[in-house]
C-alpha positions as YAML, in Angstrom:
chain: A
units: angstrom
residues:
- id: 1
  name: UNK
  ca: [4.92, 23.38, -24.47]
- id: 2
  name: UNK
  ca: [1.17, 22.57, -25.65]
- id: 3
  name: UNK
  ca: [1.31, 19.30, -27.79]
- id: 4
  name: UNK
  ca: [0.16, 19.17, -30.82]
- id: 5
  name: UNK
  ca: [-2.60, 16.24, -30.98]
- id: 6
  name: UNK
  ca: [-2.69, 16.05, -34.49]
- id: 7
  name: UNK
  ca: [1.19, 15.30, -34.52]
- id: 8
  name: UNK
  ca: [0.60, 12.18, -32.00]
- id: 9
  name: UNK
  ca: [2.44, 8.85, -32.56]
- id: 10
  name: UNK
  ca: [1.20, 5.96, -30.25]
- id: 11
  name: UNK
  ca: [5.14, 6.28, -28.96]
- id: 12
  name: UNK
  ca: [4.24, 10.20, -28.05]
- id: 13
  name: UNK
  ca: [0.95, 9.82, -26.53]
- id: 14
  name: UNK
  ca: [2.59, 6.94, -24.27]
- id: 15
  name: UNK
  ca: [5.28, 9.33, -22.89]
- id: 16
  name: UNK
  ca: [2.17, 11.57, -21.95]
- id: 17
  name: UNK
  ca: [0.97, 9.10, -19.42]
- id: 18
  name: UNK
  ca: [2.21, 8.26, -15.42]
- id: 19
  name: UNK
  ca: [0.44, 4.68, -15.27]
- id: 20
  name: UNK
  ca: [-0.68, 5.56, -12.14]
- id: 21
  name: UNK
  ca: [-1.51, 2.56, -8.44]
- id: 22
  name: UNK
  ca: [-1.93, 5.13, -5.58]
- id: 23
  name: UNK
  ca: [-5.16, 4.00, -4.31]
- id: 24
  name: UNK
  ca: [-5.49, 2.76, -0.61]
- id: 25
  name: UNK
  ca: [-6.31, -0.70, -1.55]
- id: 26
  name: UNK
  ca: [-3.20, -0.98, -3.95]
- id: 27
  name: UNK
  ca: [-1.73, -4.18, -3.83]
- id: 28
  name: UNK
  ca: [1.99, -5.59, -4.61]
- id: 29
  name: UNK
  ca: [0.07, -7.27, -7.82]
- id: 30
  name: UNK
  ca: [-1.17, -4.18, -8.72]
- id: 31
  name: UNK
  ca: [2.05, -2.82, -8.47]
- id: 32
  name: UNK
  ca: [3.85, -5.33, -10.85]
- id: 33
  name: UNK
  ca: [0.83, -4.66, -13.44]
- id: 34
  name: UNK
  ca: [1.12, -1.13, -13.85]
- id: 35
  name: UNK
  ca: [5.13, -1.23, -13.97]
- id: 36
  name: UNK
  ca: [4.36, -4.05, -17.13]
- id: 37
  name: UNK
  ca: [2.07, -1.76, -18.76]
- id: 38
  name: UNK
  ca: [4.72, 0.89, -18.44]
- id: 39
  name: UNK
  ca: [6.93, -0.82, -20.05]
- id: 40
  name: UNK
  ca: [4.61, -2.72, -22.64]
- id: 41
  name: UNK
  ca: [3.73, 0.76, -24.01]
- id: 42
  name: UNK
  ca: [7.11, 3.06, -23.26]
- id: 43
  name: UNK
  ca: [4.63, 5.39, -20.96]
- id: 44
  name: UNK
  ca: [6.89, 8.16, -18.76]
- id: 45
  name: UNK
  ca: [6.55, 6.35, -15.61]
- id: 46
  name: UNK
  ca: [4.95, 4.23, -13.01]
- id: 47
  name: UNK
  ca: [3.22, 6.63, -10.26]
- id: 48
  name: UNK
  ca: [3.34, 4.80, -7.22]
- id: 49
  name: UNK
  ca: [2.89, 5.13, -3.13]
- id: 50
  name: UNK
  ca: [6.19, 5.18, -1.58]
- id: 51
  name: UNK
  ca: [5.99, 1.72, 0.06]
- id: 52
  name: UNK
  ca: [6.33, 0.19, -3.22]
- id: 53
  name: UNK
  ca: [8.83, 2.31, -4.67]
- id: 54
  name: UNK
  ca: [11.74, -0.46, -4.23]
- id: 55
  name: UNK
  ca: [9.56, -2.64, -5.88]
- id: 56
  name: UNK
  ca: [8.56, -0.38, -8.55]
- id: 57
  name: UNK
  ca: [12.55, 0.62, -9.29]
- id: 58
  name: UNK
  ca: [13.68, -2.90, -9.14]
- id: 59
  name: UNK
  ca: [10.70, -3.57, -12.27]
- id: 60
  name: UNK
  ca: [11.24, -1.39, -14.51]
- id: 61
  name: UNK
  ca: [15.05, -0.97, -14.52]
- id: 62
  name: UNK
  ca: [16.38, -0.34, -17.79]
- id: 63
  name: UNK
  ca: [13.17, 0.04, -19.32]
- id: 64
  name: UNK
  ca: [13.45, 4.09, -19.43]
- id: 65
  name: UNK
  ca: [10.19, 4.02, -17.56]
- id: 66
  name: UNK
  ca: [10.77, 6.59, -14.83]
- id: 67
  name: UNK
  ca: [9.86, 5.61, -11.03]
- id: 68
  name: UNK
  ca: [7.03, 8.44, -9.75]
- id: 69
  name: UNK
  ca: [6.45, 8.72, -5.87]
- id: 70
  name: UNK
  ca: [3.84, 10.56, -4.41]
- id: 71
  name: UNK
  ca: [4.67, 12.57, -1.05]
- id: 72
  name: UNK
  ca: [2.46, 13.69, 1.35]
- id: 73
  name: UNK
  ca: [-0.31, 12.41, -0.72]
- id: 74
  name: UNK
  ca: [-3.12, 13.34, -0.20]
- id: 75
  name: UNK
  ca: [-3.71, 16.18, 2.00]
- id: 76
  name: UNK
  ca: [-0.34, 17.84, 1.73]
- id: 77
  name: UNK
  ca: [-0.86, 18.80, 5.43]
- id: 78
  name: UNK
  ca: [2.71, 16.97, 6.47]
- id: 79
  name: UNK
  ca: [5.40, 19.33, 7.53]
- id: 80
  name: UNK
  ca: [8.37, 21.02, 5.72]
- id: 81
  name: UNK
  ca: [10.73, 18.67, 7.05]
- id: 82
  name: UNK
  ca: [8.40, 15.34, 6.84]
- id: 83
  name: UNK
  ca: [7.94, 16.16, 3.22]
- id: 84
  name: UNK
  ca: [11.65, 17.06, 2.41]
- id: 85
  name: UNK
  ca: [12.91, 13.20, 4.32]
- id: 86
  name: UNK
  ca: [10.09, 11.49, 2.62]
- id: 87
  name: UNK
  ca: [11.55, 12.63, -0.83]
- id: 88
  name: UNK
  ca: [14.99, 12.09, 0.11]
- id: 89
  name: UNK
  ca: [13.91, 8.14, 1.49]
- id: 90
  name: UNK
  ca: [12.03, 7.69, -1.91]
- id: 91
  name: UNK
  ca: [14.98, 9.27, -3.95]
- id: 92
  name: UNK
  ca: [17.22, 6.81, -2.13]
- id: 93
  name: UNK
  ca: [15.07, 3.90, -3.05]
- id: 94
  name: UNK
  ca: [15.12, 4.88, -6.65]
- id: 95
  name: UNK
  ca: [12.25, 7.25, -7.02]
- id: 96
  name: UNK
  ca: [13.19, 9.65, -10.31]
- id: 97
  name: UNK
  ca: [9.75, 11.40, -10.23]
- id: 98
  name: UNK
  ca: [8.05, 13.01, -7.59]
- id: 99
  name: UNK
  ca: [4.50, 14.37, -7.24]
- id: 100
  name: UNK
  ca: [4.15, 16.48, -3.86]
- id: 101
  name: UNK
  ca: [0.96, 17.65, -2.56]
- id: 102
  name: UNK
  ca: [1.28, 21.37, -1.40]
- id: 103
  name: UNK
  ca: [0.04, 22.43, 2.00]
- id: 104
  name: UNK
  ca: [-3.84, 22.80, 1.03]
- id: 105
  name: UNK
  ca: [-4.56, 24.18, 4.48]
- id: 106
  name: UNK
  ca: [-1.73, 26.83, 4.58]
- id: 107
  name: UNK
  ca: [-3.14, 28.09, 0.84]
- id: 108
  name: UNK
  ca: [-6.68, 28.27, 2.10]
- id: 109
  name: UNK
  ca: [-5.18, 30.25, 5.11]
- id: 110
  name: UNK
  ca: [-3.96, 32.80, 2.58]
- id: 111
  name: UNK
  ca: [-0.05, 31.80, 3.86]
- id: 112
  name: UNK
  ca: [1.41, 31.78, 0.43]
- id: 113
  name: UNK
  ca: [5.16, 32.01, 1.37]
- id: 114
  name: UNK
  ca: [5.13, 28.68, 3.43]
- id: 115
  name: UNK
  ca: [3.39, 27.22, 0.11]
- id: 116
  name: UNK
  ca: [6.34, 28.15, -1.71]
- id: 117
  name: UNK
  ca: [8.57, 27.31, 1.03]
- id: 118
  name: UNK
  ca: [7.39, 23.92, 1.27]
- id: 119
  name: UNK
  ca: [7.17, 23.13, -2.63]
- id: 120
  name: UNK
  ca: [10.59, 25.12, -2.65]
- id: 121
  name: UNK
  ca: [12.24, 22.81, 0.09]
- id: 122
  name: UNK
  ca: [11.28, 19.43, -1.66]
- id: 123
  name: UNK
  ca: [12.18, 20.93, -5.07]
- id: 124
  name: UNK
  ca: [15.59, 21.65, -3.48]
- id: 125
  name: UNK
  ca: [15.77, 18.07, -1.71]
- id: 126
  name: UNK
  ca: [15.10, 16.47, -5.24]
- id: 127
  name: UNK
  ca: [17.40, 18.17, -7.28]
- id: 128
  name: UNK
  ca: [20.33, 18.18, -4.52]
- id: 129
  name: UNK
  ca: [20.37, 14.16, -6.08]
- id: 130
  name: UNK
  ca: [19.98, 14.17, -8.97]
- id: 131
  name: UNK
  ca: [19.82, 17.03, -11.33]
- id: 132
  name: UNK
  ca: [17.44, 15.27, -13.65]
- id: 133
  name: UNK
  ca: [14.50, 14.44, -10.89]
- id: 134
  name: UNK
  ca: [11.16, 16.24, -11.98]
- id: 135
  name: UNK
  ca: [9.27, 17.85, -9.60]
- id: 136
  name: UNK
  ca: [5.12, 18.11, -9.80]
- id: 137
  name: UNK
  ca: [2.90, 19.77, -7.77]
- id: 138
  name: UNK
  ca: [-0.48, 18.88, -6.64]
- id: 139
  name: UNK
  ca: [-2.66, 21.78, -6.03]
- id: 140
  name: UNK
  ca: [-5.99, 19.81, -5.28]
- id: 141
  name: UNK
  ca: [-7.80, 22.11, -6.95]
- id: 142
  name: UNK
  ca: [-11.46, 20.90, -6.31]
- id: 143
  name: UNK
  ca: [-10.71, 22.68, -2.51]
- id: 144
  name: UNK
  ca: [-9.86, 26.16, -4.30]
- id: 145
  name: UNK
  ca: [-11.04, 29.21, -5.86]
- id: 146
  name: UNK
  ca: [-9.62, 30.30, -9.42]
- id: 147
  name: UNK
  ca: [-8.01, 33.17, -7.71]
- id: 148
  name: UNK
  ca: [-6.01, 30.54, -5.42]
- id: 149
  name: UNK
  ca: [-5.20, 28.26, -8.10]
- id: 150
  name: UNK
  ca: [-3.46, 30.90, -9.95]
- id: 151
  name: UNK
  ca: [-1.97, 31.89, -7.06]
- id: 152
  name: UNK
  ca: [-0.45, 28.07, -6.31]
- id: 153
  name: UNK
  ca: [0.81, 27.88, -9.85]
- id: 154
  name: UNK
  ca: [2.90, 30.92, -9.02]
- id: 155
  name: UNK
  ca: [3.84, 29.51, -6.20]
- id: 156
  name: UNK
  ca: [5.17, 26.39, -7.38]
- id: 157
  name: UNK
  ca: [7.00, 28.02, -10.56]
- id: 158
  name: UNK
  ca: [8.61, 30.26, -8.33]
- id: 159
  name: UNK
  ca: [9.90, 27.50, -6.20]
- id: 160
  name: UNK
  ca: [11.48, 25.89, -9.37]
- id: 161
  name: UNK
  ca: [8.91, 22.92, -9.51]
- id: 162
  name: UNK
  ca: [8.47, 21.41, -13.29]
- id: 163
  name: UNK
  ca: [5.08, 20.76, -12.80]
- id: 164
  name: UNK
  ca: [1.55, 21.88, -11.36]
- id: 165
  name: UNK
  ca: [-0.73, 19.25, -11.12]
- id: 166
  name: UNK
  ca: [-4.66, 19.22, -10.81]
- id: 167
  name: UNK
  ca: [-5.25, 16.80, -8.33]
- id: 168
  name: UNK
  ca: [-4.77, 13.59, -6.45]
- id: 169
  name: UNK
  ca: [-8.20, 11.89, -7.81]
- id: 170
  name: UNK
  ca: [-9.29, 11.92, -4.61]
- id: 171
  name: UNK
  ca: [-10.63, 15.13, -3.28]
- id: 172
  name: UNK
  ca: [-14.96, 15.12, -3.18]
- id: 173
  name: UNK
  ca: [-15.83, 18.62, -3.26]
- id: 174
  name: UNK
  ca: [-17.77, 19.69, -5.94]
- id: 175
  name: UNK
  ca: [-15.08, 18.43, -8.56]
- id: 176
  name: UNK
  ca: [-14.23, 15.22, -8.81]
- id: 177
  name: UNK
  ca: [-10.54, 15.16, -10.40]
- id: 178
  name: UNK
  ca: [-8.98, 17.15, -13.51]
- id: 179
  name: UNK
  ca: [-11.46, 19.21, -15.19]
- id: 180
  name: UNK
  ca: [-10.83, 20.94, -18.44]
- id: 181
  name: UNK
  ca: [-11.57, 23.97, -17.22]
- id: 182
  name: UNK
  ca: [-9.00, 24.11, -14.52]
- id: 183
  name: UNK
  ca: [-6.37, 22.53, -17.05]
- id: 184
  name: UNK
  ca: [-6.67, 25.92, -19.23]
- id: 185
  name: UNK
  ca: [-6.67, 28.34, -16.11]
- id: 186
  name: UNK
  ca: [-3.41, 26.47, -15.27]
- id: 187
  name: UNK
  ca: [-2.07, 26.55, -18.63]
- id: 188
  name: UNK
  ca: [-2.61, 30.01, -19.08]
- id: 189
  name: UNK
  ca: [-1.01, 30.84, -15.79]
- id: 190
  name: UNK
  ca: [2.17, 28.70, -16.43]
- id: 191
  name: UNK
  ca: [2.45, 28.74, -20.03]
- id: 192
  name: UNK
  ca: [5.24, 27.22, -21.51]
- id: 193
  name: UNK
  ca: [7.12, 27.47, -18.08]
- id: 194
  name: UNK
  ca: [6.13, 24.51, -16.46]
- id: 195
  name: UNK
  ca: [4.13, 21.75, -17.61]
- id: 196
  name: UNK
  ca: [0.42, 20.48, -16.63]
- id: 197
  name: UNK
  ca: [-0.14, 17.74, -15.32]
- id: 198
  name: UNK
  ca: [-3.99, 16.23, -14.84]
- id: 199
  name: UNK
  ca: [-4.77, 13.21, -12.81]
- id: 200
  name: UNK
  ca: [-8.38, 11.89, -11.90]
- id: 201
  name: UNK
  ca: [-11.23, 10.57, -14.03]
- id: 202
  name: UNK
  ca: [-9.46, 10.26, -17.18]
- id: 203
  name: UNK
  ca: [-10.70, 7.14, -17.85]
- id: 204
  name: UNK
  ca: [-11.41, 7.05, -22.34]
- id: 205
  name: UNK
  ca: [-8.93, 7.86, -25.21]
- id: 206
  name: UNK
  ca: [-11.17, 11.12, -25.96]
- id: 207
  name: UNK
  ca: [-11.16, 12.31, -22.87]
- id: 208
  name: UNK
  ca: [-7.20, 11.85, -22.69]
- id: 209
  name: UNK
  ca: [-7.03, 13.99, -26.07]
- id: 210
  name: UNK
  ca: [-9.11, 16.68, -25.14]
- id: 211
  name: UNK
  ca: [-6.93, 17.13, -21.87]
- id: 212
  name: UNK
  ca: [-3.99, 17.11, -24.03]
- id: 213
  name: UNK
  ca: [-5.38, 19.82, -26.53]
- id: 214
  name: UNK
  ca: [-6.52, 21.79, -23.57]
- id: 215
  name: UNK
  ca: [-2.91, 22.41, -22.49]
- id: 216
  name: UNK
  ca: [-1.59, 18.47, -20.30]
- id: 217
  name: UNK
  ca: [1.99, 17.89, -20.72]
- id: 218
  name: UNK
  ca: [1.40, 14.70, -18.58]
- id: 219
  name: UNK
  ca: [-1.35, 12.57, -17.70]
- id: 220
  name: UNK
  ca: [-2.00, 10.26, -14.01]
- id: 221
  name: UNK
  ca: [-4.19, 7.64, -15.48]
- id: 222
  name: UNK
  ca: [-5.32, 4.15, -14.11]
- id: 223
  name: UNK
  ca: [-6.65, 2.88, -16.88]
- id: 224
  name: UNK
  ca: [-4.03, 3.29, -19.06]
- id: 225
  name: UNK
  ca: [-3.92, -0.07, -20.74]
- id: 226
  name: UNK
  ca: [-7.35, 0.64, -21.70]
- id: 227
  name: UNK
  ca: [-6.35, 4.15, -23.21]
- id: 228
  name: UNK
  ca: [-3.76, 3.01, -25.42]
- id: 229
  name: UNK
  ca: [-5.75, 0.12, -26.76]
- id: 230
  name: UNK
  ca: [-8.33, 2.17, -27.58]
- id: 231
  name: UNK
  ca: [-5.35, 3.93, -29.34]
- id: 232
  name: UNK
  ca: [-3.88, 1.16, -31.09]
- id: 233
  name: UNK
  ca: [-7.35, -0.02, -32.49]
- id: 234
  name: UNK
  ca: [-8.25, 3.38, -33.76]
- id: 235
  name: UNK
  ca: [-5.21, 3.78, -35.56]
- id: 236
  name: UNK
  ca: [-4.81, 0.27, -37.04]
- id: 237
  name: UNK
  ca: [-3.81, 0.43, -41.10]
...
């Protein structure tokens, strides 16, 4: 359901936000500073590669801060069966959360029941655990058309997935990350179904709100000590 920004507490906003360490160069130090910044501000969870996600659970246990593993990140292009262990390895090493890239190439090949499949299969793996575990999907949209990213929300709500996600915050094409644009399109698609999820450039406070009042149930940002000072000093009495 579309949150209402005027009814935001720093406590809400936090719970917005996946603290997100995924880059390449992501270090064990970088690890242990998102996971305290997690926790500092009660955000929803820590998104991290799954090499870390031992480390990551170990943190932040008993915190409520929820352990968020990417799979297949970032092209999506692994197999059914690749995707479904990896998410059953992470699960096993305390991953709650998982963010799955879908099968970019098979959408842009027009295969739309193996994109289901595949988002179906992991959504199935996850849930097989543990009842609670949310399930978000990357679509990557700077590599598709409107008509395709309609057609890979469908896909992943159909599958049973919680989430659709814009992208990885990775992808060059002509968009670099979530754009407001693509956050309504997928809003309007899903409605109060699913949530959105938006990861990539959201790097201020203001542009965190206006992705929020565009339709994000949940936000991948880096910078999210930043945000929620910027927060904090705006709304000191």
């Amino acid at each position: 359901m579309k949150v209402d920004v005027t009814s935001l507490t720093t406590e809400k906003l936090a719970k917005l936000i996946d603290v997100s360490a995924v880059r390449a160069t992501t270090t064990e130090s970088d690890v242990r500073e998102a996971c305290q910044t997690a926790q500092r501000y009660g955000c929803a969870s820590v998104s991290i590669n799954p090499c870390f996600v031992a480390l990551a659970a170990e943190l932040v246990q008993g915190s409520g801060v929820q352990v968020d593993v990417s799979i297949a990140f970032p092209f999506g292009s692994a197999t059914i069966a690749s995707k479904v262990f990896e998410t059953r390895d992470a699960m096993s090493k305390g991953a709650t959360e998982i963010d799955m890239v879908m099968t970019i190439s098979k959408a842009k090949s027009g295969c739309w029941d193996h994109v289901r499949d595949d988002i179906k299969a992991v959504v199935e793996e996850a849930k097989g655990h543990d009842a609670g575990c949310i399930v978000k999907v990357i679509l990557e949209n700077a590599y598709l058309t409107d008509d395709e990213k309609i057609r890979a929300c469908l896909a992943a709500r159909a599958a049973g997935a919680d989430f659709v996600k814009t992208s990885t915050g990775f992808a060059k094409a002509d968009v670099y990350g979530a754009t407001f644009a693509d956050v309504r399109l997928m809003y309007e698609t899903v409605g109060d179904k699913m949530g959105v999820k938006a990861a990539g450039g959201i790097r201020s406070l203001d542009r965190a709100l206006n992705m929020i009042e565009v339709g994000v149930t949940r936000m991948g940002i880096s910078v999210a000590d930043e945000v929620m000072a910027s927060w904090e000093a705006r709304h000191k009495e």
